[in-house]
Every structure is written in structure tokens, then in C-alpha cells.
C-alpha beads as a LAMMPS data file, in Angstrom:
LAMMPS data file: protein, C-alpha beads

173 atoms
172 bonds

1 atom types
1 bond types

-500.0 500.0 xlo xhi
-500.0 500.0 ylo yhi
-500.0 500.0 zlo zhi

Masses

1 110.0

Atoms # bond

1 1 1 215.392 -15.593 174.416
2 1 1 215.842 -19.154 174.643
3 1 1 215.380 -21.233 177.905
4 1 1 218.164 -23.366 176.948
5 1 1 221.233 -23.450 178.930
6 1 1 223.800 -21.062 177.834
7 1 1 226.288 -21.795 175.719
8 1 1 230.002 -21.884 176.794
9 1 1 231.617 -18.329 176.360
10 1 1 228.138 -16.724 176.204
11 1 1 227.777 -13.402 178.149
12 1 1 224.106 -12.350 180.074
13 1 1 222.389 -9.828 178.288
14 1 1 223.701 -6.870 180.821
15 1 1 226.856 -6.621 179.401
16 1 1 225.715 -4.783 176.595
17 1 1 225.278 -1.926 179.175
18 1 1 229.049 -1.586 178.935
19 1 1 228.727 -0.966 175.051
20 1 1 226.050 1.963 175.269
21 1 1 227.802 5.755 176.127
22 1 1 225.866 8.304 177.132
23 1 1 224.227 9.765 174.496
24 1 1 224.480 6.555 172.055
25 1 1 222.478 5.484 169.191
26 1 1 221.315 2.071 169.705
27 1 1 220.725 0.530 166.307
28 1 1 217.920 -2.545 166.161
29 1 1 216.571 -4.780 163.503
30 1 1 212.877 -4.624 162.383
31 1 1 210.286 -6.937 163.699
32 1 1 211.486 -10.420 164.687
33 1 1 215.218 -9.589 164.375
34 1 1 214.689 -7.636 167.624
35 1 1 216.916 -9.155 170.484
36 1 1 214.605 -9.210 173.161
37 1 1 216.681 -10.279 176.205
38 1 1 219.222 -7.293 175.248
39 1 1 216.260 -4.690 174.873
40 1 1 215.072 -6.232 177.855
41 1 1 218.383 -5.386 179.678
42 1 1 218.836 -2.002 178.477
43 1 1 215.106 -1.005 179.639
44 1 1 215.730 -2.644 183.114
45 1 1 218.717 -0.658 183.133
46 1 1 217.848 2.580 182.255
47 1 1 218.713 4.076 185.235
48 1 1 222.301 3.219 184.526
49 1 1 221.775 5.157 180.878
50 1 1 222.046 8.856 180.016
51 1 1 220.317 10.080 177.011
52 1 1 220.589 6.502 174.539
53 1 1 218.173 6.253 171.459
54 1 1 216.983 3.145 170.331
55 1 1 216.443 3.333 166.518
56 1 1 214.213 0.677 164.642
57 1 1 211.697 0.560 161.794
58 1 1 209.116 -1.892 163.381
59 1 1 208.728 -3.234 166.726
60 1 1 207.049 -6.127 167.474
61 1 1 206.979 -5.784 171.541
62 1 1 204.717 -3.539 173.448
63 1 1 207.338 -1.959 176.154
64 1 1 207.121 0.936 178.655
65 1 1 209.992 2.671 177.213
66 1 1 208.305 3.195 173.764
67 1 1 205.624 5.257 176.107
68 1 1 208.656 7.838 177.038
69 1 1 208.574 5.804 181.103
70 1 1 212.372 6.002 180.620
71 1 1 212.814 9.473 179.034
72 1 1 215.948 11.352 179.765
73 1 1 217.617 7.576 179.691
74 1 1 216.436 5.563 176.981
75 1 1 214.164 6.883 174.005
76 1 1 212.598 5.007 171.195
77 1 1 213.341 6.237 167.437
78 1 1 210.743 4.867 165.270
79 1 1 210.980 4.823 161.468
80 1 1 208.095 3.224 161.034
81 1 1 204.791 3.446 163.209
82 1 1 203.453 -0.398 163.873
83 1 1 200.853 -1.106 166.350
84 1 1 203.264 -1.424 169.540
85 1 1 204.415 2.364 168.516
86 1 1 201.444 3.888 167.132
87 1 1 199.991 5.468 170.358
88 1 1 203.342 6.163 172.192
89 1 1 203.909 8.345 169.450
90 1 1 200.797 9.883 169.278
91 1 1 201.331 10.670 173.164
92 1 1 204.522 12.031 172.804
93 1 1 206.366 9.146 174.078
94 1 1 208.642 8.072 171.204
95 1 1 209.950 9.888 167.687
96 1 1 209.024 9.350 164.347
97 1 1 211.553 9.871 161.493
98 1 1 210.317 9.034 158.108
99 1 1 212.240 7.543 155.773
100 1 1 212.150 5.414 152.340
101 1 1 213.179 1.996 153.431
102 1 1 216.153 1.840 150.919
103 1 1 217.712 5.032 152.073
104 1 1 217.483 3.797 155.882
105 1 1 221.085 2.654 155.863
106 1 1 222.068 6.024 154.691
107 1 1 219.949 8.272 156.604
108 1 1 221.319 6.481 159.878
109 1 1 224.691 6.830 158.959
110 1 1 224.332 10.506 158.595
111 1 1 221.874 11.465 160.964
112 1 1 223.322 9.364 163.742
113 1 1 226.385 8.429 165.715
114 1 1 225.733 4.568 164.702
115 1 1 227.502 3.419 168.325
116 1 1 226.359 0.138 168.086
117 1 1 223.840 -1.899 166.842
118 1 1 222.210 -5.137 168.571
119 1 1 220.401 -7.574 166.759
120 1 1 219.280 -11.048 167.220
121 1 1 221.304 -13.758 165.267
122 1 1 221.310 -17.384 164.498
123 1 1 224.150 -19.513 166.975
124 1 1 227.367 -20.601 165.141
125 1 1 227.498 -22.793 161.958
126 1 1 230.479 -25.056 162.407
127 1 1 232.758 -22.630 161.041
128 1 1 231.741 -20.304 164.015
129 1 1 229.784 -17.362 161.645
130 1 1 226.169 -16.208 162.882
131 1 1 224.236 -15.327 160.613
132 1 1 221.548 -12.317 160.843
133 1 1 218.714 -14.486 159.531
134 1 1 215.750 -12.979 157.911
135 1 1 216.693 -9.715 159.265
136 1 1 219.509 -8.590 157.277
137 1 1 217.682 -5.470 156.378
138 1 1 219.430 -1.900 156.941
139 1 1 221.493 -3.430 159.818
140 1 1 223.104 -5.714 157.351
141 1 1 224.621 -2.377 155.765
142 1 1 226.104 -1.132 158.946
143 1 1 228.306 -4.574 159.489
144 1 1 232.329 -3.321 159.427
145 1 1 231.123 0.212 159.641
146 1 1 229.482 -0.383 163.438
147 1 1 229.905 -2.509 166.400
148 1 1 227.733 -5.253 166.885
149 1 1 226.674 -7.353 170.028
150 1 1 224.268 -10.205 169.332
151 1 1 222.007 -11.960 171.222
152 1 1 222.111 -15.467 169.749
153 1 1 219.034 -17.037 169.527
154 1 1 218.054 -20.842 168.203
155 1 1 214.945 -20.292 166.645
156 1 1 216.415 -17.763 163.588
157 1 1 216.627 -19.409 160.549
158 1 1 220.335 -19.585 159.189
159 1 1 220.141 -17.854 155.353
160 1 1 222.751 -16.728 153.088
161 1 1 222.580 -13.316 153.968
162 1 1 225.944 -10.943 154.892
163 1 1 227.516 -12.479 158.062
164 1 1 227.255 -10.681 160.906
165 1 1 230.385 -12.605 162.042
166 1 1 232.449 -15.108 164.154
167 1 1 231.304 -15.432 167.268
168 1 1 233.394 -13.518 169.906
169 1 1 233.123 -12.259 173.414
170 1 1 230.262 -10.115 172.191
171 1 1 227.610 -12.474 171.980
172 1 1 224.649 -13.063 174.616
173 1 1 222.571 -15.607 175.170

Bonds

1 1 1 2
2 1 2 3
3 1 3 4
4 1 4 5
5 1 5 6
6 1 6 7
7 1 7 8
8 1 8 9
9 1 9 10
10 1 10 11
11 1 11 12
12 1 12 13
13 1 13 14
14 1 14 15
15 1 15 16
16 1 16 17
17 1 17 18
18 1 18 19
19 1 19 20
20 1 20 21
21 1 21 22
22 1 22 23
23 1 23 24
24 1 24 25
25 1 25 26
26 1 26 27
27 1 27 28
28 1 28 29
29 1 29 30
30 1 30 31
31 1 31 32
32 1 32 33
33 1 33 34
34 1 34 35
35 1 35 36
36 1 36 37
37 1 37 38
38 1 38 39
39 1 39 40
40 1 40 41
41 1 41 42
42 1 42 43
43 1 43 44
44 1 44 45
45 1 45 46
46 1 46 47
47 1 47 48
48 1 48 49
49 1 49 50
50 1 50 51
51 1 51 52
52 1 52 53
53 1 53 54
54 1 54 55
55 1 55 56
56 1 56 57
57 1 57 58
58 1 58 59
59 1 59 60
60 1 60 61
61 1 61 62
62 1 62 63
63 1 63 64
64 1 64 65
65 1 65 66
66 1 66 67
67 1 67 68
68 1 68 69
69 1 69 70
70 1 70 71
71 1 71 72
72 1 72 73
73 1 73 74
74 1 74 75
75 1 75 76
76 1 76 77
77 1 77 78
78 1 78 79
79 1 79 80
80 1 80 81
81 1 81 82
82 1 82 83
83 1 83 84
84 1 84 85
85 1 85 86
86 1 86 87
87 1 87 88
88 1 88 89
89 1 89 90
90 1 90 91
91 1 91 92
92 1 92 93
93 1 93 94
94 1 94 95
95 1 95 96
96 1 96 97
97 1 97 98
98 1 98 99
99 1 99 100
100 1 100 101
101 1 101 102
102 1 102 103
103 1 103 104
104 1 104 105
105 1 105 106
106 1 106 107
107 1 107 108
108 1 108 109
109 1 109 110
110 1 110 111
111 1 111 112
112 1 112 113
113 1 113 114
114 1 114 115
115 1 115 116
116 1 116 117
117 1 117 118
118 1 118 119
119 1 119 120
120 1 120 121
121 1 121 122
122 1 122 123
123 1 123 124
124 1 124 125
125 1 125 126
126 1 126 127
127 1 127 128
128 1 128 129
129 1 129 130
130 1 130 131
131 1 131 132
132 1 132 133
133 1 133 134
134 1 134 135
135 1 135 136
136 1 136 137
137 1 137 138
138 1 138 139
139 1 139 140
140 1 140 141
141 1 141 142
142 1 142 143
143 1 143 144
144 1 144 145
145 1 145 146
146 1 146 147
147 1 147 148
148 1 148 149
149 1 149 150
150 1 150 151
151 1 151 152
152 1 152 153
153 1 153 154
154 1 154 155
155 1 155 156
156 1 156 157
157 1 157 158
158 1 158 159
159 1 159 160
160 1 160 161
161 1 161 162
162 1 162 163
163 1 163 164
164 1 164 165
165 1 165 166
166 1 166 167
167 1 167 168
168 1 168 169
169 1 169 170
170 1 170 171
171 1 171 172
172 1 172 173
């Protein structure tokens, strides 16, 4: 997250707790399209969760959660083992689903409830629209079908992917 000021109308990163259910399916970009500061929120908050899966191909950021420390609340879904997952799952403290990486959209779809995915994005161009940056991978394929909250961050690169939107009251920062 940046340590810039926050921009007018943004929200702290706890308020996504009031988007996550019990028993949600927490959708997240791969690698740097991870929104820390949200992740960050929802594992300092686990006590506040009841049975929420976080579901991402490949994360970047070693975190106690992946090591099942906040089972019960908040478990990690991998599709993809990278180095921060690759022992938690071999201890038992995350799941594995494998997948092929074009049939992730689908598979998630199907095989979850798909209540809401968080992502990092870049901040508004001038006609307001983030953009999801260089990771407008399989989450790119769940905008209109799934809620989004973004945590808007200055150092993603603005590209010409699929929008992820205006900005609205469901933006952190």
C-alpha cells in the first residue's frame, strides 16, 4: 500500500470486512495484483470471519494464514503452489486445486460462490475508470458477474485491459 495520503472518498482497508459473509469465497489476483493492505485486513481480522476462503493462483507474500494460523476463519485456496505456499501446503495448512490456467475463470465460477473478489488496481484516469493493470488475468472474467472492492494503489501500471470500473465507495486506499 502506498504511504501517500489518502485520497478523498477513499475507505481504510477494514471495510472490506463488511463485504465477506460467513462462509465467502474471497477471490484474489495472482502475484503482484494482490492487494496487500486488504489481505492484510482480512488476516488481522480473522477473528471477526467464519469459514472465508481466499482463492488465488500465486502469492507473492509469505503470511501466517497460508500456514492454516487462522483456520476455521480464513483459509487459503491455492491454484498454484509458489514458494510462499509450497510448505503450508505440504503441512496441511492451505488447499491445492489444480487447474489449467485458461479454465480458472470457469472452474471458479462453478466450484465457488464467487462473493467477491479484491484486487489491487491502478487510481482513476480522468474519466474516473481503474484499471486492473497487469493483472487482468481470471479476475478480469469475473467483472459484472462478481463484486469487486479495490485497493487502489499508485505504483500499477494503467494498460488497456477490461476496466474494473469507476471508482465508487468501494475503493481503499
Amino acid at each position: 500500500m502506498s504511504s501517500a495520503a489518502p485520497r478523498a472518498g477513499a475507505r481504510p482497508p477494514e471495510d472490506v470486512l463488511a463485504h465477506v459473509a460467513p462462509g465467502a469465497d474471497v477471490i484474489v489476483p495472482m502475484a503482484n495484483g494482490e492487494p496487500v493492505a486488504l489481505v492484510d485486513a482480512l488476516e488481522a481480522n480473522h477473528e471477526r470471519l467464519e469459514d472465508v476462503r481466499l482463492h488465488q493462483m500465486h502469492a507473492l507474500h509469505e503470511r501466517p494464514y497460508l500456514h492454516g494460523e487462522c483456520a476455521t476463519r480464513l483459509r487459503h485456496v491455492s491454484c498454484f503452489l509458489a514458494p510462499a505456499t509450497r510448505e503450508a501446503y505440504s503441512k496441511g495448512g492451505c488447499y491445492l486445486v489444480p487447474n489449467h490456467f485458461s479454465e480458472l475463470p470457469a472452474l471458479l465460477r462453478s466450484s465457488t460462490r464467487c462473493s467477491l473478489v479484491i484486487a489491487a488496481a491502478t487510481p482513476p484516469d480522468r474519466h474516473g475508470h481503474l484499471s486492473l493493470a497487469t493483472n487482468a488475468e481470471y479476475v478480469a472474467a469475473l467483472i459484472g458477474r462478481v463484486p469487486f472492492f479495490l485497493e487502489v494503489n499508485a505504483r500499477m501500471p494503467r494498460t488497456f485491459t477490461p476496466r474494473a470500473g469507476r471508482r465508487s465507495s468501494s475503493c481503499a486506499r
